[in-house]
N, CA and C of each residue as an Amber inpcrd file, in Angstrom:
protein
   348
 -75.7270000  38.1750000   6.4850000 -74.4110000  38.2190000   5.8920000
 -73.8880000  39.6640000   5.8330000 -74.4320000  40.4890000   5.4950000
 -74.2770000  42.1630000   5.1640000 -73.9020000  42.7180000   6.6580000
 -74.9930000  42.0820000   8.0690000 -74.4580000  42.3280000   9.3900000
 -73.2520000  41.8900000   9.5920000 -72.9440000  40.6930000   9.2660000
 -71.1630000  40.3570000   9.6280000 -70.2600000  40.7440000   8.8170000
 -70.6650000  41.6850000   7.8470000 -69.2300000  42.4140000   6.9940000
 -68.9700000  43.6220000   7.3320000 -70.6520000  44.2320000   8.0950000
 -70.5180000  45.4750000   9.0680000 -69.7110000  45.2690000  10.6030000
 -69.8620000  44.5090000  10.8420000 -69.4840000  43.9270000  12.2820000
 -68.1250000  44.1320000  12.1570000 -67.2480000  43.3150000  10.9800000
 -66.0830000  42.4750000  10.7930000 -65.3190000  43.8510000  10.6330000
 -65.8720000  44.7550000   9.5580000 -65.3610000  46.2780000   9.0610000
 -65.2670000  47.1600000  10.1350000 -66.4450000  47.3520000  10.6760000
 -66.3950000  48.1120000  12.0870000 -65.6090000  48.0460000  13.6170000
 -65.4220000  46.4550000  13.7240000 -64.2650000  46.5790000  15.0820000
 -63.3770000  46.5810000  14.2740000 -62.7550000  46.5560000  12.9990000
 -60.9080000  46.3510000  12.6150000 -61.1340000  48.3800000  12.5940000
 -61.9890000  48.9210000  11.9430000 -61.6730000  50.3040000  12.2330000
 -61.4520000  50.6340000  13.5590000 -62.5920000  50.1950000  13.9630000
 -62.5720000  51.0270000  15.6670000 -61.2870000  50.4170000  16.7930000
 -61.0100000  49.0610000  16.4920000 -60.0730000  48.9560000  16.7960000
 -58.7970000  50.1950000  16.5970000 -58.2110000  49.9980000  15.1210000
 -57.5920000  50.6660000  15.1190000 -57.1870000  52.0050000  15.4360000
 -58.7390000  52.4620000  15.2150000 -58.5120000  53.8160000  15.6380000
 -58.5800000  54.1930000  17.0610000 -59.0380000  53.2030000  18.0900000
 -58.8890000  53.4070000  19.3470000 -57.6640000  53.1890000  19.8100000
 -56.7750000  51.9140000  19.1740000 -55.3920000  52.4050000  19.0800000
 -54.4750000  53.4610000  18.8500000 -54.5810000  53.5800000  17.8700000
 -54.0150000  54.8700000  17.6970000 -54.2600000  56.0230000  17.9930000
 -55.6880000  56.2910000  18.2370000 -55.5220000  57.6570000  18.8100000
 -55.8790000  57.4860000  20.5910000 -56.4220000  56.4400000  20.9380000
 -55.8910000  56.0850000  22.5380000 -55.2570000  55.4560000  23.1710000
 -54.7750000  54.4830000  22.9400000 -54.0650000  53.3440000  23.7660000
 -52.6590000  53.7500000  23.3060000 -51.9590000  54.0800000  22.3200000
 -50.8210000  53.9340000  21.9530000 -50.1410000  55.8270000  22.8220000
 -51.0290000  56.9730000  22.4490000 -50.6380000  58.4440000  22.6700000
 -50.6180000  57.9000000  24.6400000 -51.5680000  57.0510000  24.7680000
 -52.0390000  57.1410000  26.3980000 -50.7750000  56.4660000  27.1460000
 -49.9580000  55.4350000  26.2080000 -48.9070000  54.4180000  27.1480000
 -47.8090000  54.7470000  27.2330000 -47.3730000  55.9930000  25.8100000
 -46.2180000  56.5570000  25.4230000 -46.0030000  57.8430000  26.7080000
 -47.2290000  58.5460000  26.5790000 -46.9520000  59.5340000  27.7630000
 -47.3360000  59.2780000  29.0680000 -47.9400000  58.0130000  29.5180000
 -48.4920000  57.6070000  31.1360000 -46.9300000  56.8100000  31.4460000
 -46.5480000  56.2760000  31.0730000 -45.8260000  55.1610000  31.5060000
 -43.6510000  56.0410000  31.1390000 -43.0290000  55.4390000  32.5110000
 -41.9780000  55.8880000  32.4990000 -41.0260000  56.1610000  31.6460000
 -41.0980000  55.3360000  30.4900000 -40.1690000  54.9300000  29.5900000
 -40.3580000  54.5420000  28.1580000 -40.2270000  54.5000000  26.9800000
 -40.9800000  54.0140000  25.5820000 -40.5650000  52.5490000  25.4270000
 -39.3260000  52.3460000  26.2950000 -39.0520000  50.6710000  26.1880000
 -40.5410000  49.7590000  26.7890000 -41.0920000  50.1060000  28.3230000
 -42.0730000  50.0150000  28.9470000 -43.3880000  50.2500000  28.0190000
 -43.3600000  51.3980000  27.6130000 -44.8290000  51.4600000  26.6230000
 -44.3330000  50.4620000  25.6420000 -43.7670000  50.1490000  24.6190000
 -43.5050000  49.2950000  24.0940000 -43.9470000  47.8870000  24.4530000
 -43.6340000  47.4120000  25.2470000 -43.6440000  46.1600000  26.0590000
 -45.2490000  46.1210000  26.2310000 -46.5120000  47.4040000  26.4990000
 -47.6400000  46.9430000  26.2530000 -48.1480000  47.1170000  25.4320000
 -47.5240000  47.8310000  24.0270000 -48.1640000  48.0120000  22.5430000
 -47.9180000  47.0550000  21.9100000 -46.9700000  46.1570000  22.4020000
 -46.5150000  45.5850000  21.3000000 -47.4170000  44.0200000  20.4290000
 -48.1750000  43.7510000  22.2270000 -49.1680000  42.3080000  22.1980000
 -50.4710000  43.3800000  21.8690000 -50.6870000  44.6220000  21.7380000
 -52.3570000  45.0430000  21.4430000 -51.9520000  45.1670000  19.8580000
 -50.6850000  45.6910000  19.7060000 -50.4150000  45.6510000  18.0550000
 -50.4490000  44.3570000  17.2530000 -49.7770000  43.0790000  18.0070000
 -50.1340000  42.0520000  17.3430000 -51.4160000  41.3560000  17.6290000
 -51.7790000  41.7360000  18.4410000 -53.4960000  41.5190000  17.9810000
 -54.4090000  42.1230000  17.0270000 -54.2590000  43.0010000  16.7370000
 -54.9260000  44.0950000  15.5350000 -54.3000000  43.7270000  14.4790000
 -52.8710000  43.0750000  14.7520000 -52.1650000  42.7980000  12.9980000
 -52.8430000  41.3690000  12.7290000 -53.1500000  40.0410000  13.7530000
 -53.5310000  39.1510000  13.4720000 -55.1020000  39.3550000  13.1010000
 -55.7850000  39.9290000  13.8370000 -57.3700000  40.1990000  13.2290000
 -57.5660000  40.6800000  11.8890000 -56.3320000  41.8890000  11.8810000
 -56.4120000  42.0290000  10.2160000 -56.0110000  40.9730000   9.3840000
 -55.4250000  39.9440000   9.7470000 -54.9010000  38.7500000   8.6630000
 -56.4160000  38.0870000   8.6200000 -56.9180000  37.8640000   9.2690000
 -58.1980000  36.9040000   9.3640000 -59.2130000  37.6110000   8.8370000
 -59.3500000  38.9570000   9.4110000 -60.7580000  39.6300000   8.7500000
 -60.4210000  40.3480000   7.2190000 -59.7050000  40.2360000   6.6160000
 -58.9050000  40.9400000   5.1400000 -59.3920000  39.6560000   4.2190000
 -59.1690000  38.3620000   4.6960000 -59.9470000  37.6610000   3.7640000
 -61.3110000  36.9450000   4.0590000 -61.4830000  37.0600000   5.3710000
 -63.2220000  36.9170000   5.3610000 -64.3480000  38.0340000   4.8110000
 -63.4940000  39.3600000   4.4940000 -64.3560000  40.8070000   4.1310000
 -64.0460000  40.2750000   2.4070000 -63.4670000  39.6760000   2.2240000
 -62.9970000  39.4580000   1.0830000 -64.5770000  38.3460000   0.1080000
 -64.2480000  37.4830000   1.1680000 -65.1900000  36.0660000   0.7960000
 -66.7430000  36.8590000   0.8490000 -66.9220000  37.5940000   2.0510000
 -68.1890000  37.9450000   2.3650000 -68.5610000  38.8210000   1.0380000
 -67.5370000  40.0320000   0.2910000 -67.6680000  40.5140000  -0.5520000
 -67.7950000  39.7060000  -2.1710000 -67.5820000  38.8820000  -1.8840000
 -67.8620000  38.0470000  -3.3890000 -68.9010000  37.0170000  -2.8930000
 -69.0770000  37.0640000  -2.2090000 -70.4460000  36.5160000  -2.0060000
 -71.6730000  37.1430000  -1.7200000 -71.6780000  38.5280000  -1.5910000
 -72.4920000  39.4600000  -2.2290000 -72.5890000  40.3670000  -3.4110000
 -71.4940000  39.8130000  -4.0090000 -71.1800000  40.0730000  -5.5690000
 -71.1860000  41.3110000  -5.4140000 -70.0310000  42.0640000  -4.7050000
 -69.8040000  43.3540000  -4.4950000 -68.9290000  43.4770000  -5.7050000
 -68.2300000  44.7190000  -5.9240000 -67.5490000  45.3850000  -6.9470000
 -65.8850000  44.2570000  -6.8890000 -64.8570000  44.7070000  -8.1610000
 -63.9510000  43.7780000  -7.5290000 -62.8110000  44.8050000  -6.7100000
 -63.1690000  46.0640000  -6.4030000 -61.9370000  46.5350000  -5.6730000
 -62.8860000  46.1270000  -4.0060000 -63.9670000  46.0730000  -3.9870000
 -64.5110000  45.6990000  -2.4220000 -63.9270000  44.2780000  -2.2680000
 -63.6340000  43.5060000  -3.1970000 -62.4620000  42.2050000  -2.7980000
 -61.4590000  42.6050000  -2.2380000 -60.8060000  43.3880000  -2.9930000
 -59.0640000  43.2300000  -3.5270000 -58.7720000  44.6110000  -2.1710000
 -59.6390000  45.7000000  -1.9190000 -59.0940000  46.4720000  -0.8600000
 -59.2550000  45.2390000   0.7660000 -59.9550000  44.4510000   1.0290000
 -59.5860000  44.0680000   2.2500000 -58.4400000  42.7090000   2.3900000
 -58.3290000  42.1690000   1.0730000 -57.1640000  41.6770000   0.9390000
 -55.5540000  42.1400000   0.8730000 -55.8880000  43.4110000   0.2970000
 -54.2870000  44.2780000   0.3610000 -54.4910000  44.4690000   1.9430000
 -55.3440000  44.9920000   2.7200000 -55.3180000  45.3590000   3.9680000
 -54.8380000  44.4260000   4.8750000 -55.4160000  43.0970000   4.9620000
 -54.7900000  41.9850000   5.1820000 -53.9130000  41.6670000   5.0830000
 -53.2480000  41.8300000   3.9210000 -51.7580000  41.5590000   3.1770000
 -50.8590000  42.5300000   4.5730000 -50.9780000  44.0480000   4.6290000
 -50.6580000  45.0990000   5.1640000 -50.4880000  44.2380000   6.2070000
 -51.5410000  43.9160000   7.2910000 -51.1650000  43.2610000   8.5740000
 -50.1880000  42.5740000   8.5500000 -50.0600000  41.6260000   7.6770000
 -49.1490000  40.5910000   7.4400000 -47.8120000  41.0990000   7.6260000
 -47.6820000  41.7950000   7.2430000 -46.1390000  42.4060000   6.5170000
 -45.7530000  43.2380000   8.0650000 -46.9230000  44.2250000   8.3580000
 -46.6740000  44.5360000   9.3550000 -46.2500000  43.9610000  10.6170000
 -46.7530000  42.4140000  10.8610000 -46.6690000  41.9290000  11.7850000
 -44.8490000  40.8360000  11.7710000 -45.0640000  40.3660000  10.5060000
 -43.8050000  40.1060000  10.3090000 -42.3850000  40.5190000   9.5430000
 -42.8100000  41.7940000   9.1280000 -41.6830000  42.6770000   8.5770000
 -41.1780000  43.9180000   9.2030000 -41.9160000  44.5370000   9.7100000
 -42.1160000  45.9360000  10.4880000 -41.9340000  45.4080000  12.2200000
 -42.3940000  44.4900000  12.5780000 -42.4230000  44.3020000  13.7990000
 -41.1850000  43.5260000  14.1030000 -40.5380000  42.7600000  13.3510000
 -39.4710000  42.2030000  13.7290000 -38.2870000  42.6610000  13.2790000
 -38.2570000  43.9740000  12.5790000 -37.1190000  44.5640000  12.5150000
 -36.9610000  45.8220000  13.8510000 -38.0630000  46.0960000  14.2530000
 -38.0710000  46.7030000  15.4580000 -37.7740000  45.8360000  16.7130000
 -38.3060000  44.7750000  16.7710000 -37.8380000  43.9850000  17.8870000
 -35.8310000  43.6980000  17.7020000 -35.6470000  43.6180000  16.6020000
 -34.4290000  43.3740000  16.4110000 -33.4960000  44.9230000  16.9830000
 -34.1900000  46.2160000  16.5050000 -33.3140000  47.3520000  17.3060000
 -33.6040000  47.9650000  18.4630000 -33.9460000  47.1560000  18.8750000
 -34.9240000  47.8390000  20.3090000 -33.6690000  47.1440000  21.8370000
 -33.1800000  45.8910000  21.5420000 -32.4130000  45.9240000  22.6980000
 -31.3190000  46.7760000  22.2900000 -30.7000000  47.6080000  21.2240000
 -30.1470000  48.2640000  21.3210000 -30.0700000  49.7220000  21.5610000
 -31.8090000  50.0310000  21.2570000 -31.4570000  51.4140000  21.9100000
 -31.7620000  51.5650000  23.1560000 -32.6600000  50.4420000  23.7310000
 -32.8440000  50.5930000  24.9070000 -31.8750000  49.3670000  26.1510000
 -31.1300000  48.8830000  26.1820000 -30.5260000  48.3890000  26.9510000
 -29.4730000  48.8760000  27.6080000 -28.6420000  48.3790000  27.7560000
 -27.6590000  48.8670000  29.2900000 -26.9280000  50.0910000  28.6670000
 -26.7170000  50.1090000  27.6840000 -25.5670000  50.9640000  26.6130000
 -26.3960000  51.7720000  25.7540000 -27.4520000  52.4350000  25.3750000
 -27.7500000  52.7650000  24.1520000 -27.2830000  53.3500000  23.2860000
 -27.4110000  52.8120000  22.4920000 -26.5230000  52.8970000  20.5120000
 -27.5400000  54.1640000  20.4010000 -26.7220000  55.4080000  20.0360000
 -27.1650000  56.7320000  19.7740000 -27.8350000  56.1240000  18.3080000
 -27.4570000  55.7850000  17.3880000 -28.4310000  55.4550000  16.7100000
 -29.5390000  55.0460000  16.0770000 -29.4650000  53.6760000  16.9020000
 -31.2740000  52.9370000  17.3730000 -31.6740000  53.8720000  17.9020000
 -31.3150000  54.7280000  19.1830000 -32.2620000  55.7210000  19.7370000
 -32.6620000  56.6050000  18.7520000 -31.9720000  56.8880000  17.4760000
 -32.7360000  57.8840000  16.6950000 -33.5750000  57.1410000  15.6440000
 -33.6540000  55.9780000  15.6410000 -34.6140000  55.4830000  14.8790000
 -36.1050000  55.0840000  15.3470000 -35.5430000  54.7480000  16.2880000
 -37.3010000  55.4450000  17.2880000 -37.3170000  56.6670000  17.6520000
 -36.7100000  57.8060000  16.9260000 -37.3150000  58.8550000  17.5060000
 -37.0520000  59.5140000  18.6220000 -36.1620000  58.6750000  19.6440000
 -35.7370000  59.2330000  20.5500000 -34.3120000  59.8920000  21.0410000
């Protein structure tokens, strides 16, 4: 049981952090365009947001079933929570300004909300 809460803890980090500090710096500057990098962050991001929905309350269960402390509950449930929100609050307000800064016309403004 203690191996699958290491397991479960260890790819959502390494995930992430191989995201972020490789896959995401690597697609933004390899690839022509941020609309294009976009288009392949966007299915590795909702995969890392859905694993965090699933593994936030199995780290959760696994932790009360080793009668861990109660913030070793309650931190992989907020984390979980986080995915959540991320995946459907954060991600779909970006999908919503994204044909505008990047389509035929771009709205000087969407472009400055990504940054560009």
């Amino acid at each position: 049981m203690v191996a699958g809460l290491w397991c479960l803890v260890g790819s959502w980090i390494g995930g992430l952090l191989l995201f972020g500090f490789v896959v995401a710096p690597t697609a933004f500057s390899a690839l022509p365009s941020p609309d294009l990098a976009g288009t392949i962050i966007g299915p590795v991001l909702r995969s890392l947001n859905l694993y965090g929905m699933v593994a936030g309350p199995l780290l959760a269960v696994l932790a009360i079933r080793l009668r861990r402390a109660l913030h070793l509950v309650l931190l992989p449930l907020a984390l979980g929570l986080a995915a959540f929100i991320a995946e459907f609050e954060v991600t779909t307000a970006i999908e919503a300004i994204r044909p505008l800064a990047f389509g035929p016309q771009p709205d000087p403004a969407a472009l400055a909300r990504f940054g560009w």
